[in-house]
N, C-alpha and C positions, 0 to 999 in steps of 0.2 A: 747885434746880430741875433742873440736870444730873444731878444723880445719881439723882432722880426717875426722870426720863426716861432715863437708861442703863439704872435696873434694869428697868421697863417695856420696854424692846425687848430685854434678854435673856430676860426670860420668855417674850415674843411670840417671843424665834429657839428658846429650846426644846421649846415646844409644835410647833413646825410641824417639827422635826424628830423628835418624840416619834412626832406622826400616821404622817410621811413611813414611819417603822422599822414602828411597829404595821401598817401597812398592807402593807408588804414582807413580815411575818411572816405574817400572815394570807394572803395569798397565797400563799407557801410552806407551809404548812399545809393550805390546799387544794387545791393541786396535789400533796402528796405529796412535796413536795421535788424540785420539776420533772418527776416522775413522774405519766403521765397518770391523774386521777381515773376508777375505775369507777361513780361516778355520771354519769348520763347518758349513758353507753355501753351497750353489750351485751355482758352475760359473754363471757367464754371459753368452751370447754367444759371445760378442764380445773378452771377456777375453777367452772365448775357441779359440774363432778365432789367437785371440795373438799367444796362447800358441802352435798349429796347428804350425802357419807363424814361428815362431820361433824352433818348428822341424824340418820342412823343409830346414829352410836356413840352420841348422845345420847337415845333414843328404847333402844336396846340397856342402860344406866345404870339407864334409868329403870326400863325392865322387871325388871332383875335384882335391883333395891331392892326391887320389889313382891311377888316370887318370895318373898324370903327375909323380909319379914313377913307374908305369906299361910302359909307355912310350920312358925309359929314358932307352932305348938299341937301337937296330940297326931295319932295317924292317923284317929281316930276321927271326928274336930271337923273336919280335911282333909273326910273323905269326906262328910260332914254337909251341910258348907257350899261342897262344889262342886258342877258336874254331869258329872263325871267317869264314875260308873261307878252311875247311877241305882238298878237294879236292885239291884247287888248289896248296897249301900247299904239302900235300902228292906229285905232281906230280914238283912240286920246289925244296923240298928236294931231291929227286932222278937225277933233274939234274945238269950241272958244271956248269950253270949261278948260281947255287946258291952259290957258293963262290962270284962273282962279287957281286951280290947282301949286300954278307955280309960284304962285304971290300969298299961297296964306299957308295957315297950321291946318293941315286933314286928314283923313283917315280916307285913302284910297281902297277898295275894296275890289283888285284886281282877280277876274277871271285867268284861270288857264285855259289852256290852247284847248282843251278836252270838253270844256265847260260850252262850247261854241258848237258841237255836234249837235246837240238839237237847235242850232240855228244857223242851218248852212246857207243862207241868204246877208249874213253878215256883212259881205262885199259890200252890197247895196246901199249901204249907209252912206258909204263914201260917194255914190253917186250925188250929182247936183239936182238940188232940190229938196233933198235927204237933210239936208244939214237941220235941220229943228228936231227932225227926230232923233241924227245922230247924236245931239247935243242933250235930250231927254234919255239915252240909252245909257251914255256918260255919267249923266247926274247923278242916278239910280245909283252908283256904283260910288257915291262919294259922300263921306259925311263930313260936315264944315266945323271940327275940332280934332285934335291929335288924339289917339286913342290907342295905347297897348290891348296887345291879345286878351291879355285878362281881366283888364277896365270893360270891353267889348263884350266879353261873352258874360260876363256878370250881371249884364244890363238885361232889360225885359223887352225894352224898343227903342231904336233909334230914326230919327229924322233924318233921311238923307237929303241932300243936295236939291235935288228934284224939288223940293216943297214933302211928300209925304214919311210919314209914320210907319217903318215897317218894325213887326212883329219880330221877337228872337225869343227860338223855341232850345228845347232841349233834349227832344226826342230821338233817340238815335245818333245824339252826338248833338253840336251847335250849330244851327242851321238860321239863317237871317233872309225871312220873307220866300222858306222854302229850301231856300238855297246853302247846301253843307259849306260851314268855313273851315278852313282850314286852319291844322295848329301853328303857333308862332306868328311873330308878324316882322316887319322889319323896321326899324325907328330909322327918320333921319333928321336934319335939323331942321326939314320944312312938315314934318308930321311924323306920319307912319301907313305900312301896306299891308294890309291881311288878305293872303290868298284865298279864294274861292274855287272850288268843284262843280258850282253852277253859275250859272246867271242870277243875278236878284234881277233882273227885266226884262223880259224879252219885248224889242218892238214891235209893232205890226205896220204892216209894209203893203203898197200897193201890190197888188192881183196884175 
C-alpha cells in the first residue's frame, strides 16, 4: 500500500512540475524571449518600412515570373495577344510578312498608335489592291535577325526587311531612318520588339 501511494504522489509531483515548465515556456515564447511582443502594439516605422520593402520585392518576383512566361512565344503571338501597339498589329496581321514574322528570329520595330498621326490614311492599306504596298509599309518595320535594345542602338545601320539600308543616328536621342526609338525592347523566343514614336516609312497612296 506504501508503495502504492509513493508511486501515486510522484506522478502527482511530476505533472505539476511538467505544467509549472510548459507554462514558463510558453510564456517565453510569447514574449519573444523577454522581448516585447509586436502583437498588440503599434509598428514601428521602420518595421512598417520592412514590412512595405518586403511587398514590394514580393509583388516585383511575382511580376518578373509573369514577364518571362508571357514572353516565352514568338513576336508575332506577343503582338497578337497584347495591347501594346493595336494599330500596328491590326495592319501586321492582315499582311503575308506576317507569317515570316512568325516563322523566324527578328526584330519587329513596332509603331505606337501616336506614331500613325501624321498618316491618317493608314486604313487604306487594308483596302484591296493595297496589299503590295501594305506588305512594303510592314517590311520597313522588320529586321530579319533578333536584336536587343542595345545591340540595336549601337549599330550605325541596319537592313531591314524591305531589301534597304537604313541609317541610325544619335542626335537627339536614337532615331532609325528619322524615326525616335524607343527605350527597352521586349525579347521573346521568336526574336524581339522595339517600339517606335514614328514611322521608319511612310507609304504613298493613290490620290
Amino acid at each position: 500500500m506504501r508503495k502504492l501511494t509513493t508511486v501515486v504522489m510522484g506522478l502527482v509531483f511530476i505533472s505539476i512540475i511538467s505544467c509549472d515548465d510548459d507554462s514558463k515556456s510558453q510564456q517565453n515564447n510569447d514574449n519573444g524571449g523577454n522581448s516585447e511582443s509586436p502583437i498588440g502594439r503599434e509598428l514601428s516605422e521602420a518595421e512598417k518600412n520592412g514590412m512595405r520593402l518586403l511587398k514590394r520585392r514580393q509583388e516585383q518576383k511575382k511580376n518578373a515570373s509573369a514577364v518571362v512566361e508571357r514572353n516565352t512565344t514568338t513576336t508575332y503571338r506577343y503582338l497578337v495577344s497584347s495591347d501594346d501597339y493595336p494599330i500596328f498589329t491590326t495592319l501586321m496581321q492582315k499582311s503575308s510578312i506576317s507569317k515570316h514574322i512568325h516563322a523566324n528570329q527578328v526584330t519587329v520595330l513596332a509603331p505606337t498608335d501616336d506614331a500613325f498621326e501624321n498618316f491618317s490614311r493608314y486604313k487604306e492599306l487594308l483596302n484591296p489592291g493595297n496589299e503590295a504596298i501594305l506588305d512594303e509599309f510592314i517590311s520597313y518595320h522588320v529586321i530579319n535577325s533578333s536584336l536587343e535594345y542595345k545591340q540595336f542602338s549601337e549599330g550605325t545601320s541596319w537592313e531591314v526587311h524591305a531589301g534597304a539600308t537604313l541609317e541610325l543616328t544619335r542626335t537627339g536621342g536614337i532615331n532609325f531612318n528619322g524615326a525616335h526609338v524607343r527605350s527597352g525592347n521586349i525579347v521573346t523566343d521568336g526574336g524581339s520588339i522595339i517600339g517606335m514614336d514614328n514611322l521608319i516609312y511612310t507609304p504613298k497612296l493613290d490620290e
